[in-house]
C-alpha positions in Angstrom: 20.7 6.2 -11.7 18.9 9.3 -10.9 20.8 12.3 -12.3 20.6 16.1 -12.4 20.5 16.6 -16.0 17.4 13.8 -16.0 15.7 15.3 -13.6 15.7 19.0 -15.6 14.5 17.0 -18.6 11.7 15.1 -17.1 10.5 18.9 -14.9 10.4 20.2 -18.2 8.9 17.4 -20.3 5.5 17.3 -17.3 5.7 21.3 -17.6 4.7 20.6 -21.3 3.0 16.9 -21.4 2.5 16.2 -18.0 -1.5 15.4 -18.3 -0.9 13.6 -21.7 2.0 11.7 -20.3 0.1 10.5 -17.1 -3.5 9.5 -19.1 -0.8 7.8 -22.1 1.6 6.4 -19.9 -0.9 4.0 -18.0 -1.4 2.3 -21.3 2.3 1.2 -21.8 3.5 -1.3 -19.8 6.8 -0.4 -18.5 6.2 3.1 -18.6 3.2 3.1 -16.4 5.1 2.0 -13.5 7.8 5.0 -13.8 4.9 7.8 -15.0 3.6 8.6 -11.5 7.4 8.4 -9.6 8.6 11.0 -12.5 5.9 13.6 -12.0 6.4 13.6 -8.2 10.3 14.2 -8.9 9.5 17.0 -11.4 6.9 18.3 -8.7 3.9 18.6 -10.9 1.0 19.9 -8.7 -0.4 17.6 -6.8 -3.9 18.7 -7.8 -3.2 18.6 -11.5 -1.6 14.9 -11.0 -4.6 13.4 -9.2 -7.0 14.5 -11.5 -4.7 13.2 -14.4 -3.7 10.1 -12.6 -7.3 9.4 -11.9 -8.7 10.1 -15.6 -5.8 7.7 -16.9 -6.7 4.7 -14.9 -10.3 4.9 -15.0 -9.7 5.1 -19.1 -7.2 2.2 -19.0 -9.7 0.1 -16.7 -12.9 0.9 -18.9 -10.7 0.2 -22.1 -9.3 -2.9 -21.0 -13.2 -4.4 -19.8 -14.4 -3.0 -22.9 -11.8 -4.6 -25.3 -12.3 -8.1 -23.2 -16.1 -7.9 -23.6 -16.0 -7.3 -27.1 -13.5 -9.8 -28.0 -14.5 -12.0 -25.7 -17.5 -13.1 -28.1 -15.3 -13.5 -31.3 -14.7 -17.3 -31.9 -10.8 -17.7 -31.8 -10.0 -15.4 -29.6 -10.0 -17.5 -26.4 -7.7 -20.4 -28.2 -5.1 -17.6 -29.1 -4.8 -15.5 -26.4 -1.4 -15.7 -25.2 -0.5 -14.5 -29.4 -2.9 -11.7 -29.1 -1.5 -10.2 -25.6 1.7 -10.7 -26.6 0.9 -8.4 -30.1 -1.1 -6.2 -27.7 3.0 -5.9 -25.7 4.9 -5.6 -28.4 2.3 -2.9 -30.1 2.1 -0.8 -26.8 6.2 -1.0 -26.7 6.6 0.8 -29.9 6.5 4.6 -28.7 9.2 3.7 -26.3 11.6 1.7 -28.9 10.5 4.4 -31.4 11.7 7.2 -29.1 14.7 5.4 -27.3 16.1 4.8 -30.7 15.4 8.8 -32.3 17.3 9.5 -28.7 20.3 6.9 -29.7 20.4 8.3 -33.1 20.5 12.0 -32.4 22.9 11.4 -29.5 25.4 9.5 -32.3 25.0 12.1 -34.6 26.1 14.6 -32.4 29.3 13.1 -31.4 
């Protein structure tokens, strides 16, 4: 649910990180769908946003052939695949468990 006090957080988390957050967040799974929607919300310029956008996805696309040519030529690596992207998930994941539960904790503390 989309609420006021969210909305202030995320304007002023992309007046600080908005470039990082947009190049960072298409490398996370979840996060990458939600990245773009939340810096329209928090009306970061469009300019900026493109360019940012832009740089992020051709990084995540050039990483993602690189890794699979490289990898692609170790013996194993076909045979264990599903293992390996499944690491890759739960590796990628972390920042967001990491910062969800500093969030959880904090809030807890507080009360």
């Amino acid at each position: 649910m989309l609420r006021t006090d969210r909305l202030a957080t995320a304007e002023a988390f992309f007046n600080r990180r908005g470039p990082l957050a947009l190049v960072i967040g298409r490398f996370v799974p979840i996060v990458r769908t939600y990245v773009p929607v939340a810096a329209g919300t928090a009306q970061m310029p469009y300019r900026n946003f493109v360019i940012w956008n832009v740089g992020g996805a051709l990084a995540w696309v050039g990483s993602m052939v690189l890794i699979g040519a490289l990898l692609g030529h170790i013996p194993g690596i076909t045979h264990s695949i599903d293992g390996i992207i499944l690491l890759i998930l739960g590796i990628s994941m972390l920042p967001v468990a990491i910062s969800a539960t500093t969030s959880y904790i904090k809030k807890r503390r507080a009360t």
